[in-house]
Biotite code that builds the C-alpha atoms (Angstrom):
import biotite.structure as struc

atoms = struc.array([
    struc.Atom([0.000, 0.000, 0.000], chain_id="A", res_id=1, res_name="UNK", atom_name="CA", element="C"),
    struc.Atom([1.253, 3.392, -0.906], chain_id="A", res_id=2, res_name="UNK", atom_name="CA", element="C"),
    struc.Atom([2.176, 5.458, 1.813], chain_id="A", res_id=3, res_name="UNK", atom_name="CA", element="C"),
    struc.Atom([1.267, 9.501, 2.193], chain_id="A", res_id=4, res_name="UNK", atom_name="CA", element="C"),
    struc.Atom([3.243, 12.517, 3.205], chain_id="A", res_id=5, res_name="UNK", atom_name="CA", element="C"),
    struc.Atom([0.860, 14.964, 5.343], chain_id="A", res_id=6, res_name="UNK", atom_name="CA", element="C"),
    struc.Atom([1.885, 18.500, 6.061], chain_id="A", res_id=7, res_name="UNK", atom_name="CA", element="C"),
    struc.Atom([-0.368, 19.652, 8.673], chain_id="A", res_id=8, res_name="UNK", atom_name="CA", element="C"),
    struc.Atom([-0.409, 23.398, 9.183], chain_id="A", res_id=9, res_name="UNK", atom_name="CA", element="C"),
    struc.Atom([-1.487, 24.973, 12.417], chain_id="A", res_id=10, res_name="UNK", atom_name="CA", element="C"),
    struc.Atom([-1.184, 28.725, 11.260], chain_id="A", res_id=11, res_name="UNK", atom_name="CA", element="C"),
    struc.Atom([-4.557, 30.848, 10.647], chain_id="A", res_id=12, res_name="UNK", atom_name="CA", element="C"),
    struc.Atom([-4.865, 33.937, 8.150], chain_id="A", res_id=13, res_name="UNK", atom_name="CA", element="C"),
    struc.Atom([-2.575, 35.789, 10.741], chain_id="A", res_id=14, res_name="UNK", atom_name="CA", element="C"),
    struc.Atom([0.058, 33.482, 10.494], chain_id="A", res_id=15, res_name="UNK", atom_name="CA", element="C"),
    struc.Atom([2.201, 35.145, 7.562], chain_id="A", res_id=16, res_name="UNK", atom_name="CA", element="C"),
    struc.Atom([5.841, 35.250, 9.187], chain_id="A", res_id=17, res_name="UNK", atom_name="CA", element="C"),
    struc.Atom([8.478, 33.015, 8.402], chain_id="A", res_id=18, res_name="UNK", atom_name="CA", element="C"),
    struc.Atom([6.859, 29.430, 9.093], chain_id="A", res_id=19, res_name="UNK", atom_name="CA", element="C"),
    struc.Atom([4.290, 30.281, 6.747], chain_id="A", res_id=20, res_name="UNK", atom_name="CA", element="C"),
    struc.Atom([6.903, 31.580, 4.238], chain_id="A", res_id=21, res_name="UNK", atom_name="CA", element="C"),
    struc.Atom([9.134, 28.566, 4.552], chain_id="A", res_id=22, res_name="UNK", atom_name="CA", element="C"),
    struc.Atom([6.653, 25.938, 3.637], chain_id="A", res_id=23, res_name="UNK", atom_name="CA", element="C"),
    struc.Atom([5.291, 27.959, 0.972], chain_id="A", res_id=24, res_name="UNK", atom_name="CA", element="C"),
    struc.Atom([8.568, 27.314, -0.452], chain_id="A", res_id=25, res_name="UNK", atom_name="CA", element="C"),
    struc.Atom([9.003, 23.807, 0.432], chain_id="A", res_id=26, res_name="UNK", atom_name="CA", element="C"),
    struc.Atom([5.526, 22.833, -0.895], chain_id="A", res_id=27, res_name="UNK", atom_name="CA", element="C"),
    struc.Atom([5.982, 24.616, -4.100], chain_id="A", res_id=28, res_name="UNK", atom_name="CA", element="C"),
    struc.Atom([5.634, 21.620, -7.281], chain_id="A", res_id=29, res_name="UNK", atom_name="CA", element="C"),
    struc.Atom([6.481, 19.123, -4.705], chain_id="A", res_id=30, res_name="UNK", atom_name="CA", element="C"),
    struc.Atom([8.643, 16.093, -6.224], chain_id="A", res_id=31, res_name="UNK", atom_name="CA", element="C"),
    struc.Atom([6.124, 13.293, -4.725], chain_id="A", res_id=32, res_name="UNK", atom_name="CA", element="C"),
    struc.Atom([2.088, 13.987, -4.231], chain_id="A", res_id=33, res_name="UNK", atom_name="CA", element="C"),
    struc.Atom([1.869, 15.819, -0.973], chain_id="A", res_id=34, res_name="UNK", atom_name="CA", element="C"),
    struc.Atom([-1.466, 16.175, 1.222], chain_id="A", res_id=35, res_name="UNK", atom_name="CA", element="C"),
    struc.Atom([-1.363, 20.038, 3.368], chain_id="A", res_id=36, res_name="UNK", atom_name="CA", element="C"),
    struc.Atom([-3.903, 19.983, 5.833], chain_id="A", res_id=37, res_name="UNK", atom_name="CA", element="C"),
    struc.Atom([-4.989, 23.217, 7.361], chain_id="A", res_id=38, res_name="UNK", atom_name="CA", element="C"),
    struc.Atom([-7.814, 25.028, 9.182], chain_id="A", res_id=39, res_name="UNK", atom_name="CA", element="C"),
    struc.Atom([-10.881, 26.732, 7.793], chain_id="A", res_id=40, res_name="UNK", atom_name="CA", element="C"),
    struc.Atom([-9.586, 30.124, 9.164], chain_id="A", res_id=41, res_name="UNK", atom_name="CA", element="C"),
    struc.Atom([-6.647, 29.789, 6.958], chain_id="A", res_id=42, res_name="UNK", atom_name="CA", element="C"),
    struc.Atom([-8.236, 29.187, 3.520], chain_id="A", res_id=43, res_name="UNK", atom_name="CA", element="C"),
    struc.Atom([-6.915, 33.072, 2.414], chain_id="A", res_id=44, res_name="UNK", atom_name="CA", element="C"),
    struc.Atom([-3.550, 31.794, 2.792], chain_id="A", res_id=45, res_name="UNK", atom_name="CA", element="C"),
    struc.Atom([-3.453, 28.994, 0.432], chain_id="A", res_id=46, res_name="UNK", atom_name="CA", element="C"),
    struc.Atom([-5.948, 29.893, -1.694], chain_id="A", res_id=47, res_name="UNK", atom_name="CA", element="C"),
    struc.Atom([-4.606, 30.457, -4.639], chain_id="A", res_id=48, res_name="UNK", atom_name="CA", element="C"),
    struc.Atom([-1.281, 28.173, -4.073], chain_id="A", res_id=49, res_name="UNK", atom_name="CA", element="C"),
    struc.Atom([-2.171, 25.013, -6.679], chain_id="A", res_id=50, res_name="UNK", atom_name="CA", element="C"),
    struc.Atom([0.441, 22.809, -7.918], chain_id="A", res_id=51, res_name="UNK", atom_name="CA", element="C"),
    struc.Atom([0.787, 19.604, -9.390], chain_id="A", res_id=52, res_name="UNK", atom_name="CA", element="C"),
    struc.Atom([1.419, 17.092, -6.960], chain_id="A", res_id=53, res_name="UNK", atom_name="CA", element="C"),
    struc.Atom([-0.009, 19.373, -4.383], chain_id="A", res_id=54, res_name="UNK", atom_name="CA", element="C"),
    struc.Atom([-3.568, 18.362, -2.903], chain_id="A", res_id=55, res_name="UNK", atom_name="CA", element="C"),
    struc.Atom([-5.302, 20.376, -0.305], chain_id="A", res_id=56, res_name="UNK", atom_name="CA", element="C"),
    struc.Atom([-7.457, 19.506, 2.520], chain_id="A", res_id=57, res_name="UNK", atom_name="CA", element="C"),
    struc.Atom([-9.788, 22.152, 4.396], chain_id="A", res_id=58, res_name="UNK", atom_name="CA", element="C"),
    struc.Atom([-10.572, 21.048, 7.829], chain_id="A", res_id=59, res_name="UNK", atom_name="CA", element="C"),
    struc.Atom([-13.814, 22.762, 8.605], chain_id="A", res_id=60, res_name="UNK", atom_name="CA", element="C"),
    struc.Atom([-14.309, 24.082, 12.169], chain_id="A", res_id=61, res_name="UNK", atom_name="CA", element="C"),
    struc.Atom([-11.032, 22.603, 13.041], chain_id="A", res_id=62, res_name="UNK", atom_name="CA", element="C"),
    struc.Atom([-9.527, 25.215, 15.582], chain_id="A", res_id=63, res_name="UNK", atom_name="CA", element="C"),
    struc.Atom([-5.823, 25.659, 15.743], chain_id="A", res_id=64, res_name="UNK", atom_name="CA", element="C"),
    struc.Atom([-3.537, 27.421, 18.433], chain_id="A", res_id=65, res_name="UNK", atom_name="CA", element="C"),
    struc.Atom([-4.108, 31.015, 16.562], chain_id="A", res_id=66, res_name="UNK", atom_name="CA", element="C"),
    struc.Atom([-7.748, 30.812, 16.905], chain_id="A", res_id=67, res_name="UNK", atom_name="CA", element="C"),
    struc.Atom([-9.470, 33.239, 19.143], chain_id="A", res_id=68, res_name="UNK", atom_name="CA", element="C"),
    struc.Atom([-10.159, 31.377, 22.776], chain_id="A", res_id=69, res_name="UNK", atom_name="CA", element="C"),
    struc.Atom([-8.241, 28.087, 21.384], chain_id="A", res_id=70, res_name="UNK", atom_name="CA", element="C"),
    struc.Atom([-7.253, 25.977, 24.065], chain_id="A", res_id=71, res_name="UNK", atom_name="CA", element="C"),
    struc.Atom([-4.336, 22.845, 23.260], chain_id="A", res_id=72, res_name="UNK", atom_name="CA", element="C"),
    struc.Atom([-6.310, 20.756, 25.107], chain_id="A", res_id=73, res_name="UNK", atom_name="CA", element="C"),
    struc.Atom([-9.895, 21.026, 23.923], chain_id="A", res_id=74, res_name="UNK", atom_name="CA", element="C"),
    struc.Atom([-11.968, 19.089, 22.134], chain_id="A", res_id=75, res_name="UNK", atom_name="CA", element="C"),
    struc.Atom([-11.990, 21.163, 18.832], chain_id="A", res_id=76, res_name="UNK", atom_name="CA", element="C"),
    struc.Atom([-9.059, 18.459, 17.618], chain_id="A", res_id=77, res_name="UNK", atom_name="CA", element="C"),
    struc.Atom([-12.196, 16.255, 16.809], chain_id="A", res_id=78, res_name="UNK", atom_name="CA", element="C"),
    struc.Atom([-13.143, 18.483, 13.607], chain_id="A", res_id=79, res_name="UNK", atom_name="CA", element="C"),
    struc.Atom([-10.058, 17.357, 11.728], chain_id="A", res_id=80, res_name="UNK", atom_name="CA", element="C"),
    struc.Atom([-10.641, 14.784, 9.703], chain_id="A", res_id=81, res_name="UNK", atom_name="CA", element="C"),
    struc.Atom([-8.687, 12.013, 10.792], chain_id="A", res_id=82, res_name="UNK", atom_name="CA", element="C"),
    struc.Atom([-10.047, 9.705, 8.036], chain_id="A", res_id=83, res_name="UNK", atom_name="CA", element="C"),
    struc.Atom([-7.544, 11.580, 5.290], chain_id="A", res_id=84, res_name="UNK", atom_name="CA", element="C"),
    struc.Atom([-4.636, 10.074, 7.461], chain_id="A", res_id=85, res_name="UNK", atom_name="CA", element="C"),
    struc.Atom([-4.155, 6.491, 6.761], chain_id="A", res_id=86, res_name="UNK", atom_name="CA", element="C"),
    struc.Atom([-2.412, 3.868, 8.493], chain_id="A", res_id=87, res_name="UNK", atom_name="CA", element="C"),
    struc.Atom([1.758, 3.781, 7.903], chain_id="A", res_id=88, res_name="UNK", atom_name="CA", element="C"),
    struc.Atom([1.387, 7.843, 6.975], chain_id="A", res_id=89, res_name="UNK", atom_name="CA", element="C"),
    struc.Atom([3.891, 9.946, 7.578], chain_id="A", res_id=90, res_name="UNK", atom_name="CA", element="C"),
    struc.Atom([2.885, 13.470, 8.986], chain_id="A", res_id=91, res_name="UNK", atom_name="CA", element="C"),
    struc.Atom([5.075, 16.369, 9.515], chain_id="A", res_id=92, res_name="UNK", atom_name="CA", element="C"),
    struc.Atom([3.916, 19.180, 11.798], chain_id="A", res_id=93, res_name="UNK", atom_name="CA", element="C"),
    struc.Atom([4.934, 22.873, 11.587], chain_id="A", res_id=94, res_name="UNK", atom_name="CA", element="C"),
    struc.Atom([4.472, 23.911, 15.811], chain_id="A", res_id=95, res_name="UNK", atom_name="CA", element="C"),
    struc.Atom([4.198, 22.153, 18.614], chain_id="A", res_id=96, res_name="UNK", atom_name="CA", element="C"),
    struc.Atom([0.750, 23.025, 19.081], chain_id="A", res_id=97, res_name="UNK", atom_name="CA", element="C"),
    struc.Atom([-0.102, 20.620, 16.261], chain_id="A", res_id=98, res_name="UNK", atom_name="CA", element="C"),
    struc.Atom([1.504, 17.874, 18.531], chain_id="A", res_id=99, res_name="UNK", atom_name="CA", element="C"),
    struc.Atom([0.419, 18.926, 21.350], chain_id="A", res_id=100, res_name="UNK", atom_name="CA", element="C"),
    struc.Atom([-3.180, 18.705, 19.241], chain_id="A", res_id=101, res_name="UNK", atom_name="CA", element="C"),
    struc.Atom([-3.149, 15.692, 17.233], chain_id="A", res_id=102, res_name="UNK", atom_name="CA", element="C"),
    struc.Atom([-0.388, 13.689, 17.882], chain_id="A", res_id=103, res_name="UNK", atom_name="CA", element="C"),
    struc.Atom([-2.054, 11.561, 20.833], chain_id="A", res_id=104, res_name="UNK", atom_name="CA", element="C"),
    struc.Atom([-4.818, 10.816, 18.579], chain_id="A", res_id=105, res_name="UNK", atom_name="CA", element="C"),
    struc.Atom([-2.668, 9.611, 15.444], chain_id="A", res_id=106, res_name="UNK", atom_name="CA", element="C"),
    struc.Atom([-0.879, 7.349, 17.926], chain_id="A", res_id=107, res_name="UNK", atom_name="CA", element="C"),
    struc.Atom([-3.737, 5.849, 19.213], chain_id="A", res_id=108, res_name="UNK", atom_name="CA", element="C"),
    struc.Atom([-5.851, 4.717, 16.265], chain_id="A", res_id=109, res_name="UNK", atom_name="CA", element="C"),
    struc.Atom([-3.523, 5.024, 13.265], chain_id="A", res_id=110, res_name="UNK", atom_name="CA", element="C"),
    struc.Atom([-1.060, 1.803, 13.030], chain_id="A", res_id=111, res_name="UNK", atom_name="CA", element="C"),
    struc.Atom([2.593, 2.762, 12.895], chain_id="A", res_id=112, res_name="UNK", atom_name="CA", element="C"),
    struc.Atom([2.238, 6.193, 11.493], chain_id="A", res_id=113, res_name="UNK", atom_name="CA", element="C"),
    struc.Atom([5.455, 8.126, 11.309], chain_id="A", res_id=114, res_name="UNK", atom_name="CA", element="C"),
    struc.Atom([5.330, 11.847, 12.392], chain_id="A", res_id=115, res_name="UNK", atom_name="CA", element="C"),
    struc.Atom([7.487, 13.987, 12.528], chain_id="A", res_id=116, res_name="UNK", atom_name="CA", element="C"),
    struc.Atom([7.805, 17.972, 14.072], chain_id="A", res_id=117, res_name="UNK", atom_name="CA", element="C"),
    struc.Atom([9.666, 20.476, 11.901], chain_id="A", res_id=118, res_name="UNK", atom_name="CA", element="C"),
    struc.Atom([11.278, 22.795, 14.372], chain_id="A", res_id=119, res_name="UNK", atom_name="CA", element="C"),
    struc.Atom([11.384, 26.330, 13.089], chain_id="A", res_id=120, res_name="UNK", atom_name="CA", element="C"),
    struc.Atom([12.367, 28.533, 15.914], chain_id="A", res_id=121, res_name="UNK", atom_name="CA", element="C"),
    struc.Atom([13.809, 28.129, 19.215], chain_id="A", res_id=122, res_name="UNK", atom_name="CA", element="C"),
    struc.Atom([10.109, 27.186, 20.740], chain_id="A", res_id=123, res_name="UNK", atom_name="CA", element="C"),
    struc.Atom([10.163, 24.979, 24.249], chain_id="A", res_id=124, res_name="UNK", atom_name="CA", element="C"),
    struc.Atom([7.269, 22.300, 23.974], chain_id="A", res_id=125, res_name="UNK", atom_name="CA", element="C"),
    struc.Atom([6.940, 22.327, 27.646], chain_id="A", res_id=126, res_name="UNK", atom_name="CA", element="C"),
    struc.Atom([5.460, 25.134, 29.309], chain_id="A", res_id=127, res_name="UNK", atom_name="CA", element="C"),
    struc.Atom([5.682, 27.087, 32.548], chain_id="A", res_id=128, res_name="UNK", atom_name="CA", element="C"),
    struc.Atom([2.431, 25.936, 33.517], chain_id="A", res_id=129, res_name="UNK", atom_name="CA", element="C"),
    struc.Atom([3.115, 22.520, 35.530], chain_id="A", res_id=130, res_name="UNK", atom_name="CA", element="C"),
    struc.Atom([-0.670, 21.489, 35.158], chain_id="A", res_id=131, res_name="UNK", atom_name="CA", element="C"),
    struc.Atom([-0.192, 21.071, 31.499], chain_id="A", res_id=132, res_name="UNK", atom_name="CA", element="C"),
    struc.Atom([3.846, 19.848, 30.739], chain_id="A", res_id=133, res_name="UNK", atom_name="CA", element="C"),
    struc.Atom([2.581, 16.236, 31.455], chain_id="A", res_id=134, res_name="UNK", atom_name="CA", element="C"),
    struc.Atom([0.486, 15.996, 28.757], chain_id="A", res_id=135, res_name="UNK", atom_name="CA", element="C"),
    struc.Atom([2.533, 18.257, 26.873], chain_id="A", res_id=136, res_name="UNK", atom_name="CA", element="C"),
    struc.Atom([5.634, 15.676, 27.394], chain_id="A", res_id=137, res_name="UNK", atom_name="CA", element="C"),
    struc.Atom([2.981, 12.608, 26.815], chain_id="A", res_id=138, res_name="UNK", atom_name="CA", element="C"),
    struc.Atom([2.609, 13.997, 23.444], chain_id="A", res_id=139, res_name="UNK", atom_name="CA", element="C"),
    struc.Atom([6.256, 14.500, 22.315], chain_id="A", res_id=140, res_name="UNK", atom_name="CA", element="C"),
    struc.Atom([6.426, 10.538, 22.846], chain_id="A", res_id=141, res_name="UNK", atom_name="CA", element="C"),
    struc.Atom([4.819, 9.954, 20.161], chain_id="A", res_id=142, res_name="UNK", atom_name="CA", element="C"),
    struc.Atom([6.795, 12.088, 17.579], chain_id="A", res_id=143, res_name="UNK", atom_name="CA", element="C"),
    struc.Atom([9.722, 9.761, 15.479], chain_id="A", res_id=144, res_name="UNK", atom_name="CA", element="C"),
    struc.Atom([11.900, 12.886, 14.381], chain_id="A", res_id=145, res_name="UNK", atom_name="CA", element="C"),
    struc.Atom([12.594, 16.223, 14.770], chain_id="A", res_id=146, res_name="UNK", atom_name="CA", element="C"),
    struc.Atom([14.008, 18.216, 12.005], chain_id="A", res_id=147, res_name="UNK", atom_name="CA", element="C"),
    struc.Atom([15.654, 21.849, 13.244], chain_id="A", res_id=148, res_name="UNK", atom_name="CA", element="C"),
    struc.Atom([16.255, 24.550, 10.753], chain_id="A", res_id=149, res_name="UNK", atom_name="CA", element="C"),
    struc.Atom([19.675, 24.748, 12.611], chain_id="A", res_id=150, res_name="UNK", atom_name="CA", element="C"),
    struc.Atom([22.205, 23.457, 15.085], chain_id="A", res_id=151, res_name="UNK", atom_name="CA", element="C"),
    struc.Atom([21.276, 26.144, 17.915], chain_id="A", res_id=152, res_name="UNK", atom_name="CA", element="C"),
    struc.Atom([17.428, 25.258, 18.024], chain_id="A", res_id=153, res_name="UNK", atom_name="CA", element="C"),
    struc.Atom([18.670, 22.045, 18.087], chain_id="A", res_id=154, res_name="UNK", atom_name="CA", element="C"),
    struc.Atom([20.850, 22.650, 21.087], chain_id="A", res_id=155, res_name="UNK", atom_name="CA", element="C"),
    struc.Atom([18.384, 24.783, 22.429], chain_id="A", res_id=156, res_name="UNK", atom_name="CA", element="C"),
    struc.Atom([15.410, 22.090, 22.889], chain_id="A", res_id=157, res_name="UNK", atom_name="CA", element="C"),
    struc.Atom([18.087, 19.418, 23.791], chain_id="A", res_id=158, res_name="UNK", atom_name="CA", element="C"),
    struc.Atom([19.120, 21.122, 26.512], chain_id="A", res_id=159, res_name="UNK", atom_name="CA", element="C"),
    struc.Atom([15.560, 21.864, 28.184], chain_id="A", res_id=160, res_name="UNK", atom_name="CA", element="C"),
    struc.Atom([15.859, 20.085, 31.546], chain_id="A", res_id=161, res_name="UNK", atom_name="CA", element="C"),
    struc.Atom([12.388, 18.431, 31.353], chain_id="A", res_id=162, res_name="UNK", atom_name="CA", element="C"),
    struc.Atom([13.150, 16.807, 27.973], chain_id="A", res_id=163, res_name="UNK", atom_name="CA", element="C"),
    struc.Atom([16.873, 15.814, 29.332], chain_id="A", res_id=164, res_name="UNK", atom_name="CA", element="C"),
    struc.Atom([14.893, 14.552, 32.294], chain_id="A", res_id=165, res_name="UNK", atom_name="CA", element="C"),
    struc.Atom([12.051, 12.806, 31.449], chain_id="A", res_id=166, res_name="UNK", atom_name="CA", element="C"),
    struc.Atom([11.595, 12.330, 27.672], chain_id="A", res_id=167, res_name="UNK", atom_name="CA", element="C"),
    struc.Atom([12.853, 9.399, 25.678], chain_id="A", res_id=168, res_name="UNK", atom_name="CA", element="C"),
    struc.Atom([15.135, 10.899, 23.308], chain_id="A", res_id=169, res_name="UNK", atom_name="CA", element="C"),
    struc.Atom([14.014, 11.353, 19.887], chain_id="A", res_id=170, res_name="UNK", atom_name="CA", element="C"),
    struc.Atom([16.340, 11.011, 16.523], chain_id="A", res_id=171, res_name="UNK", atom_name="CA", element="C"),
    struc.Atom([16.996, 14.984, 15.141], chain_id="A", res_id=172, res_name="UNK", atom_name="CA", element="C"),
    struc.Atom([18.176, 15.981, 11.927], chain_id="A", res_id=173, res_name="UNK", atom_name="CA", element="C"),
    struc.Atom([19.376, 19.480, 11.077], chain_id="A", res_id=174, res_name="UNK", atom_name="CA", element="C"),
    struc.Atom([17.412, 20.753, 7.581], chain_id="A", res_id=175, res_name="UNK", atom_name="CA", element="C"),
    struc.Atom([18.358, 24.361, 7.107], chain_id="A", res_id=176, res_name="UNK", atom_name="CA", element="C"),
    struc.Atom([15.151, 26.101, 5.547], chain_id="A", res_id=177, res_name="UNK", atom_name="CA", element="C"),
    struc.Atom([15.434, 26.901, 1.680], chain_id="A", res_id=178, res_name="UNK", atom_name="CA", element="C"),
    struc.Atom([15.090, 30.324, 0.086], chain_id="A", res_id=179, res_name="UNK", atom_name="CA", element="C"),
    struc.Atom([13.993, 31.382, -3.464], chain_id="A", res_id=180, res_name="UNK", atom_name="CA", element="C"),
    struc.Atom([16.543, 31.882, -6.133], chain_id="A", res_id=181, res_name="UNK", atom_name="CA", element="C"),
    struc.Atom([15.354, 35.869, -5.517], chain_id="A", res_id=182, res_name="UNK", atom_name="CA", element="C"),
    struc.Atom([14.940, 37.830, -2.356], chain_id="A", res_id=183, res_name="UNK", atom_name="CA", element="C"),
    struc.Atom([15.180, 41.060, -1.119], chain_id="A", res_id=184, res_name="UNK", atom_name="CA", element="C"),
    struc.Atom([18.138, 42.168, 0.725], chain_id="A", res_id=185, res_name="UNK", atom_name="CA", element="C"),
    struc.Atom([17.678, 42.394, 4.510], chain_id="A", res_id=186, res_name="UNK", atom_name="CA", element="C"),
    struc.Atom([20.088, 43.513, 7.645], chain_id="A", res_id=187, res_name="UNK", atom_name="CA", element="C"),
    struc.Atom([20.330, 40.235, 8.898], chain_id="A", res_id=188, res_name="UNK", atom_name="CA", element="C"),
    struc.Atom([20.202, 40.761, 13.285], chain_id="A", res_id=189, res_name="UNK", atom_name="CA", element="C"),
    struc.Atom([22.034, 37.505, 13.304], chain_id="A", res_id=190, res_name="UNK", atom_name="CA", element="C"),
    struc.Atom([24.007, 35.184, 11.534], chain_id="A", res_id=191, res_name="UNK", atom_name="CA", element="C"),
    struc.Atom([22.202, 33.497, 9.208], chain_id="A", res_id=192, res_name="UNK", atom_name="CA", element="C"),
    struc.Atom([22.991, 30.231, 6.817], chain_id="A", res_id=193, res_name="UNK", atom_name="CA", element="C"),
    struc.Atom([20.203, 29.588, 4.321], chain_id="A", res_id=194, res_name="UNK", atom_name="CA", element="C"),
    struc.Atom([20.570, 26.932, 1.458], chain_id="A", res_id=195, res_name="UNK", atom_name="CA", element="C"),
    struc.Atom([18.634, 27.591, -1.994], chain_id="A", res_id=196, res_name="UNK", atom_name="CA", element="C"),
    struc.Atom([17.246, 24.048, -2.423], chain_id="A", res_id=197, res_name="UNK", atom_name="CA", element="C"),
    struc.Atom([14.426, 21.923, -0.927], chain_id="A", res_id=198, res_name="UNK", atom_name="CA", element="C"),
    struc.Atom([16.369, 19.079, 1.458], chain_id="A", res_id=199, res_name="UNK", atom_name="CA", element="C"),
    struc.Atom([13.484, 18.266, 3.467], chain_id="A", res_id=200, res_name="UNK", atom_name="CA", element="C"),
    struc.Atom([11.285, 17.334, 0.721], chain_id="A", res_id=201, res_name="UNK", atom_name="CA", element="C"),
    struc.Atom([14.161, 15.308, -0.251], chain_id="A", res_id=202, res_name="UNK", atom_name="CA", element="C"),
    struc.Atom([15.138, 14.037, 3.243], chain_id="A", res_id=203, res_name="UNK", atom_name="CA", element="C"),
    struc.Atom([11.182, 12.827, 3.442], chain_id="A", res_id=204, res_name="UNK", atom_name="CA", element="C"),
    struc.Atom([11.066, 10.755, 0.343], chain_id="A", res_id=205, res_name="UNK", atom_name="CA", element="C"),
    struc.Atom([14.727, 8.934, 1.357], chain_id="A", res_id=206, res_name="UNK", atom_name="CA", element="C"),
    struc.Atom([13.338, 8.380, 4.811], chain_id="A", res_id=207, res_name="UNK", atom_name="CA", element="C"),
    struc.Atom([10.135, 7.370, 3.762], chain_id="A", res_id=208, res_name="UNK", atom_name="CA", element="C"),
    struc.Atom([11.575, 5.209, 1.370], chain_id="A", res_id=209, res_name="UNK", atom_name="CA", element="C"),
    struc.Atom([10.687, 2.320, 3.410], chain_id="A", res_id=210, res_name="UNK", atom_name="CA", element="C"),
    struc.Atom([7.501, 3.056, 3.871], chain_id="A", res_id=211, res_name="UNK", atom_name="CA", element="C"),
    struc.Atom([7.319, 2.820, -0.024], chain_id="A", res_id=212, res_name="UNK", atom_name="CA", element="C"),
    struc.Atom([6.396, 6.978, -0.290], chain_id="A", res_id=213, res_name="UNK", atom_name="CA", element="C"),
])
């Protein structure tokens, strides 16, 4: 059986900073047929962003982490469609407030699907507030890989004491993000090492090469 690549994309029609940027650039005439997932609120975003290869799936009512009184922990996970995600997938999340969303459910009624978190920023999964990091840590078990967009958010969430602590330690990969062939100059605030090609598209279908992608 032919496995699927999901991108699921917790953003809304605020989210336009770099994340949203990045896999606009990734998911541009993917190589292999790609499935994007995202909410209702986000439609204006991806509207008119149609390629070959590319197929979109509107989750209607599905509330992510941008949505106004959104809480990680609801019950509004239950409008996604879990039905699109077969068994043996492989899903690739763009925040941890799509694991911290979905992940527990995947895990629990889809056999042996692979997901993966791609890490954009120097974000902490765990909170400060101790009532939720349990379940926050519960679902990070579940995740197979991490890719970082670079060695110091790598270092970063490797060093948090609750994941040194308490987490089973999960496989990263460093996938810098890719840029178009033209961009604007910018005054970089930091040092910055961007590559102008698409490596984790290309890092998914060699690691999903098992899985028969």
């Amino acid at each position: 059986m032919k496995k699927n690549v999901h991108f699921i994309f917790s953003g809304t029609q605020n989210a336009l900073g770099g994340g949203t940027k990045v896999w606009k650039i990734l998911l541009k005439e993917p190589p292999f047929q790609v499935n994007l997932h995202y909410s209702s609120y986000a439609k204006e975003i991806w509207r008119d962003f149609n390629y070959p290869n590319l197929i979109h799936h509107v989750h209607k009512d599905w509330k992510t982490f941008e949505n106004r009184n959104y809480r990680a922990y609801d019950d509004s996970y239950l409008s996604f469609n879990f039905d699109l995600i077969n068994d043996g997938d492989i899903v690739i999340f763009d925040s941890r407030e799509g694991v911290q969303q979905l992940s527990n459910f995947l895990y629990k009624n889809k056999k042996e699907v692979k997901m993966i978190w791609h890490m954009q920023s120097e974000e902490h999964l765990f909170r400060k507030n101790l009532k939720t990091t349990f379940k926050d840590l519960i679902s990070l078990q579940h995740i197979d890989k991490i890719i970082a967009v670079s060695k110091f958010v790598k270092e970063r969430f490797e060093n948090d004491i609750v994941y040194k602590i308490f987490s089973k330690k999960i496989d990263f990969d460093v996938v810098y993000n890719p840029v178009e062939s033209s961009f604007n100059k910018i005054k970089a605030k930091k040092n910055l090492v961007v590559l102008k090609d698409t490596k984790i598209l290309s890092f998914l279908k060699n690691w999903g090469s098992k899985s028969a992608i």
